[in-house]
TISEMI-95224 format. One line per 2 residues: their letters; for each residue z, y, x of N, C-alpha, C, CB. Coordinates in nm, 3 decimals, decimal comma. Glycine has a CB too. Layout:
N
A) Z/Y/X/Z/Y/X/Z/Y/X/Z/Y/X | ...
END
This chain:
110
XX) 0,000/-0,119/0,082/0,000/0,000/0,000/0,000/0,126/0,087/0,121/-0,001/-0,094 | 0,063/0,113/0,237/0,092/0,261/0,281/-0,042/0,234/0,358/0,255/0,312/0,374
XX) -0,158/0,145/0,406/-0,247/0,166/0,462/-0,383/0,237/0,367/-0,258/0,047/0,525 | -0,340/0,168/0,231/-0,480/0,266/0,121/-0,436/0,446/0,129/-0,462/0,204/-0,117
XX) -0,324/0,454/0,151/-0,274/0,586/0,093/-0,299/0,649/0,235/-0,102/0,593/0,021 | -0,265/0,619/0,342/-0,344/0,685/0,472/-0,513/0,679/0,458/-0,298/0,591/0,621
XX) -0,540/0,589/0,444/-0,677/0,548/0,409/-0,788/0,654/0,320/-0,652/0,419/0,328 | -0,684/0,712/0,201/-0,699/0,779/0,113/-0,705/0,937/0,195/-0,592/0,742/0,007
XX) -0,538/0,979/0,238/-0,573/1,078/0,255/-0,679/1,150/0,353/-0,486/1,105/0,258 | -0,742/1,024/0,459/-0,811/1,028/0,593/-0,929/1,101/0,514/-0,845/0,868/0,684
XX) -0,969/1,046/0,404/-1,110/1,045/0,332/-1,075/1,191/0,256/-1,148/0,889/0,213 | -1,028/1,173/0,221/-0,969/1,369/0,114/-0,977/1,466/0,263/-0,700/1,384/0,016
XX) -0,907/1,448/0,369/-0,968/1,529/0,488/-1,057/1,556/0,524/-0,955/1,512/0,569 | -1,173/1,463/0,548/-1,303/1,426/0,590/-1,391/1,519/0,420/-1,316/1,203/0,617
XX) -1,354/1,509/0,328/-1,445/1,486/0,224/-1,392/1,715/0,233/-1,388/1,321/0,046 | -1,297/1,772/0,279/-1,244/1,880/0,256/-1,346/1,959/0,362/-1,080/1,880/0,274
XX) -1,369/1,899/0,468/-1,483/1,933/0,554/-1,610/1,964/0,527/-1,500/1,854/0,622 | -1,671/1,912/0,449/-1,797/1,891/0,373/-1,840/2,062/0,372/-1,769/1,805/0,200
XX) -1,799/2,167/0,294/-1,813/2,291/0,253/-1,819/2,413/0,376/-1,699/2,308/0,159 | -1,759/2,332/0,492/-1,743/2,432/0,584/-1,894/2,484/0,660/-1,636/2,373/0,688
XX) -1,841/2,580/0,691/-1,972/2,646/0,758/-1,913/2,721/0,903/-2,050/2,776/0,638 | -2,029/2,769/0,958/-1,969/2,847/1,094/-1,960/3,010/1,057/-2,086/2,823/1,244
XX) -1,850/3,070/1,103/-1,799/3,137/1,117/-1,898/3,238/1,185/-1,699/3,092/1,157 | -1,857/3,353/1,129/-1,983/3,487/1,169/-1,906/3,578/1,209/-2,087/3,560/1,043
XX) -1,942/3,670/1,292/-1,906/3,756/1,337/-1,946/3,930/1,267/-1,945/3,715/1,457 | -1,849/3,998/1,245/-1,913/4,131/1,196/-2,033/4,177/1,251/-1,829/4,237/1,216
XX) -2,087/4,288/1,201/-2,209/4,333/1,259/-2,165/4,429/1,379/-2,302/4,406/1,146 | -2,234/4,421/1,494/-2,195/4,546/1,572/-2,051/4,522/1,637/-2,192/4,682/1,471
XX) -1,998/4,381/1,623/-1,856/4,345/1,707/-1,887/4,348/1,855/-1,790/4,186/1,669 | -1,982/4,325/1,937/-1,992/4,317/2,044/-1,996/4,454/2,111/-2,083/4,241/2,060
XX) -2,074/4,565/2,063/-2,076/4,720/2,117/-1,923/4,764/2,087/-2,201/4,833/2,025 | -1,866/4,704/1,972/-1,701/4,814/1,994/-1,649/4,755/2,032/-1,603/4,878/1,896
XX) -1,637/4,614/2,094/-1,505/4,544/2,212/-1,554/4,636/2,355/-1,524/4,311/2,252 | -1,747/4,628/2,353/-1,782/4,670/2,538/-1,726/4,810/2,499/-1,991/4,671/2,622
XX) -1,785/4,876/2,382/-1,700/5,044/2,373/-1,557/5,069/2,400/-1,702/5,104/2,225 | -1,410/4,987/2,383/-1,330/4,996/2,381/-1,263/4,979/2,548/-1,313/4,932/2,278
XX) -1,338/4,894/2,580/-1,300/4,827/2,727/-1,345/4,954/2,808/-1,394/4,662/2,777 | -1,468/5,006/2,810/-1,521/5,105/2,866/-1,446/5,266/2,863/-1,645/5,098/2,807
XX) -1,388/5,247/2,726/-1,288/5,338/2,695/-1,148/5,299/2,745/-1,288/5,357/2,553 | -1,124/5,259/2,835/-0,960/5,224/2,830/-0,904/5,304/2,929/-0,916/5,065/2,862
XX) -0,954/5,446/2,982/-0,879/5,527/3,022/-0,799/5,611/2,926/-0,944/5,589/3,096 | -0,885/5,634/2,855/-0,804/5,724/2,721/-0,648/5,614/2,709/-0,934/5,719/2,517
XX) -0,685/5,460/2,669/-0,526/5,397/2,650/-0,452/5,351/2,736/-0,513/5,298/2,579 | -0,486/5,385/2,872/-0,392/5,337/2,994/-0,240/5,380/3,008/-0,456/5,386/3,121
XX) -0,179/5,305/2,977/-0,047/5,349/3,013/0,020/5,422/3,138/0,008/5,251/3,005 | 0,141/5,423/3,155/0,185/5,526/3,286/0,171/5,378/3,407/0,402/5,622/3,266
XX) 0,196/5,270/3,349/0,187/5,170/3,466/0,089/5,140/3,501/0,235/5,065/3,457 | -0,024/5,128/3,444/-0,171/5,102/3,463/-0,224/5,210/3,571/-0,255/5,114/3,315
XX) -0,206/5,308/3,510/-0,219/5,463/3,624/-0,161/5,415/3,754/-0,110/5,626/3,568 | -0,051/5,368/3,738/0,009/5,353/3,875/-0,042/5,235/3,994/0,153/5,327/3,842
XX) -0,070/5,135/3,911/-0,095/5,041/3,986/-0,242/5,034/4,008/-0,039/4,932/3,937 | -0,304/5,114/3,943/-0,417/5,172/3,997/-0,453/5,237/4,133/-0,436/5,247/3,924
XX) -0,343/5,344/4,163/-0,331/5,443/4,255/-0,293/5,336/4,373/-0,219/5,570/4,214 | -0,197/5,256/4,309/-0,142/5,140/4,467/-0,208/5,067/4,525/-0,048/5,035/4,458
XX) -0,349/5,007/4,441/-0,409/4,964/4,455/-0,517/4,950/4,563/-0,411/4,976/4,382 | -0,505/5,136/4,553/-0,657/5,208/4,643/-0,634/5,142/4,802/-0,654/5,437/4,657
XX) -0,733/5,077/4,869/-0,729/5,007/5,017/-0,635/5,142/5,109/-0,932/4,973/5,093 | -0,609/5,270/5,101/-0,590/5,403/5,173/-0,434/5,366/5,153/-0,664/5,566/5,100
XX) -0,394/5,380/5,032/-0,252/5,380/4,975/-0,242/5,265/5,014/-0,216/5,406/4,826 | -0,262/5,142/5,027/-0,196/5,003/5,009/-0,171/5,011/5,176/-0,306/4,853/4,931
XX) -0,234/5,054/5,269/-0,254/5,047/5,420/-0,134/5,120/5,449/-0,396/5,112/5,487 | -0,148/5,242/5,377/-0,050/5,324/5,451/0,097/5,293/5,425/-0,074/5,466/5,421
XX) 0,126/5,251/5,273/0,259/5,206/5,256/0,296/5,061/5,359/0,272/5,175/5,088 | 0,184/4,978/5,389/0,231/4,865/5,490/0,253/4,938/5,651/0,096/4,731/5,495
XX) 0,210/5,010/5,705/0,230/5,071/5,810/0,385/5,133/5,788/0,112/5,169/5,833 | 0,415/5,187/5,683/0,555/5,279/5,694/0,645/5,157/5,672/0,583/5,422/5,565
XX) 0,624/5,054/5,602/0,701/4,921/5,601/0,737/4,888/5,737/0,620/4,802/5,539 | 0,604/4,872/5,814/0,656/4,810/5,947/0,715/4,916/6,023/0,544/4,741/6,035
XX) 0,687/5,043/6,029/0,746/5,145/6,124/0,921/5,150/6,104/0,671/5,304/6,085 | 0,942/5,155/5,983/1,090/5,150/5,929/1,166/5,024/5,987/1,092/5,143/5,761
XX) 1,081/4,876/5,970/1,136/4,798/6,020/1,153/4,741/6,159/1,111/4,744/5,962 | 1,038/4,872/6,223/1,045/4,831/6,409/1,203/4,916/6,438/0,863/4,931/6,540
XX) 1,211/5,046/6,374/1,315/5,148/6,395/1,432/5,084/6,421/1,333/5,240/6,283 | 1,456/5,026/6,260/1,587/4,966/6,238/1,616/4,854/6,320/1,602/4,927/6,107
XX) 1,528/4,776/6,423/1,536/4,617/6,509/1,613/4,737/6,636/1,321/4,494/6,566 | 1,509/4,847/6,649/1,586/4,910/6,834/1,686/4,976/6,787/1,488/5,040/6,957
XX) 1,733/5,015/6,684/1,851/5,075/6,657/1,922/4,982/6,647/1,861/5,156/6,560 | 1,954/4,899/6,596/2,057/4,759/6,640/2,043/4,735/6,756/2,035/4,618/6,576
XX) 1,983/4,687/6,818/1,985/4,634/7,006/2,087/4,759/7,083/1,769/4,647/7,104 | 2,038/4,871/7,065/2,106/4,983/7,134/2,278/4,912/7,037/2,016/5,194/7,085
XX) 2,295/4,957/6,965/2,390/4,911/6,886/2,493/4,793/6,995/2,305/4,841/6,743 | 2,401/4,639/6,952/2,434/4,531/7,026/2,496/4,534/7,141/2,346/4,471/7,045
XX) 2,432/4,633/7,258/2,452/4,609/7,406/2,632/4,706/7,351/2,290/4,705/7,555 | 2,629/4,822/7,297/2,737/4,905/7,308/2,886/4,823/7,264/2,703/5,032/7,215
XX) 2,858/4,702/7,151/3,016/4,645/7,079/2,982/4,536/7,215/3,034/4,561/6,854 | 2,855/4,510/7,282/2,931/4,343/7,392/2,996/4,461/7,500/2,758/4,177/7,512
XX) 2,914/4,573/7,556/3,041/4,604/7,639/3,188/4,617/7,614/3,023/4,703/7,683 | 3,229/4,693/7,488/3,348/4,746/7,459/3,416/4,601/7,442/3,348/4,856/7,330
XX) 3,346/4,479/7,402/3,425/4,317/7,390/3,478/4,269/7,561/3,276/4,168/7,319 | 3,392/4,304/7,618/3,397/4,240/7,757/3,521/4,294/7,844/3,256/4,274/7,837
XX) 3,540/4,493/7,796/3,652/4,508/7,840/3,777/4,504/7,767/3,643/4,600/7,891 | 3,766/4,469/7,625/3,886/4,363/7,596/3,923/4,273/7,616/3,905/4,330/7,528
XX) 3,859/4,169/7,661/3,864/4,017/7,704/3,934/4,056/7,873/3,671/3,922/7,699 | 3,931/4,198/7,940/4,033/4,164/8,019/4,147/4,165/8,065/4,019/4,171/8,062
XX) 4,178/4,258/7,976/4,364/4,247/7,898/4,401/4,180/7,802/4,425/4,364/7,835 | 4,345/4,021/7,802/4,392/3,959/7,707/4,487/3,912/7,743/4,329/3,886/7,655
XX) 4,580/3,871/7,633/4,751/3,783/7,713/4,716/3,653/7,604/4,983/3,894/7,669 | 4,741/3,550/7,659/4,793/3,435/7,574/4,894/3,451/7,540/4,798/3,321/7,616
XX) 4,884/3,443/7,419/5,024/3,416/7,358/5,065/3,275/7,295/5,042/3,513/7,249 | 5,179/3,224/7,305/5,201/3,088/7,243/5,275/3,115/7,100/5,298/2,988/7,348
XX) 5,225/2,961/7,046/5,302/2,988/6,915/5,394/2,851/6,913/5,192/3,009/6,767 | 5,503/2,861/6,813/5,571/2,766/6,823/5,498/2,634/6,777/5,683/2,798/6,761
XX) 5,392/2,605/6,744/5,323/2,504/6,691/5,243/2,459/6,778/5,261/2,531/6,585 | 5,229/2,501/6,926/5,146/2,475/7,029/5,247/2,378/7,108/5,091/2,609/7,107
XX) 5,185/2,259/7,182/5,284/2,135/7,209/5,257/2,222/7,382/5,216/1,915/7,160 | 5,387/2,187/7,409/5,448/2,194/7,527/5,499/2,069/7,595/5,544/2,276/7,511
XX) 5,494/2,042/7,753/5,579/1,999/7,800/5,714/1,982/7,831/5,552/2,005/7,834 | 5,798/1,993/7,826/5,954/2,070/7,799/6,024/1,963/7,844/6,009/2,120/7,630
XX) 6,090/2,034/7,962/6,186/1,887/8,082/6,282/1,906/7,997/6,249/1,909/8,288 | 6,365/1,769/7,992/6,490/1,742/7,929/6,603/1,797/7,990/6,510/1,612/7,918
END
């Protein structure tokens, strides 16, 4: 019984098909999508503008150059940095005192 009734509705699907036709397009749809696209400065947003401008090979060059210049700066400004805290370490390390703590094992004559 449940295979006629699939059976059935397969054929009411198939038979609902029959009437269809292809689908048309308005008249003149193709000139106002290319008109609209062609127009899309008028609707460009503030981000579109922008990433436009970032885009340009001039701008994109020059912001990677100030990238690397900033990041050569900041490498020799640390090194200078570096050499100045190992000296000031080196002449701490020569007034160091050991100190013991009571938790450090000793030898201790009886």
């Amino acid at each position: 019984m449940q295979k006629r009734s699939i059976e059935k509705l397969v054929e009411e699907t198939l038979d609902s098909l029959e009437g269809a036709k292809r689908a048309e397009a308005k008249p003149f749809l193709l000139t106002r999508v290319l008109a609209k696209i062609n127009s899309g400065e008028e609707t460009a947003n503030a981000w579109t503008r922008i990433s436009v401008f970032l885009s340009k090979p001039a701008v994109a060059l020059a912001g990677l150059l100030l990238i690397i210049l900033i990041n050569a700066a900041i490498i020799f400004s640390n090194t200078k940095d570096n050499e100045n805290i190992q000296n000031i370490n080196s002449s701490k390390d020569e007034f160091a005192v050991n100190v013991l703590s009571i938790y450090e094992s000793e030898n201790q004559e009886p």
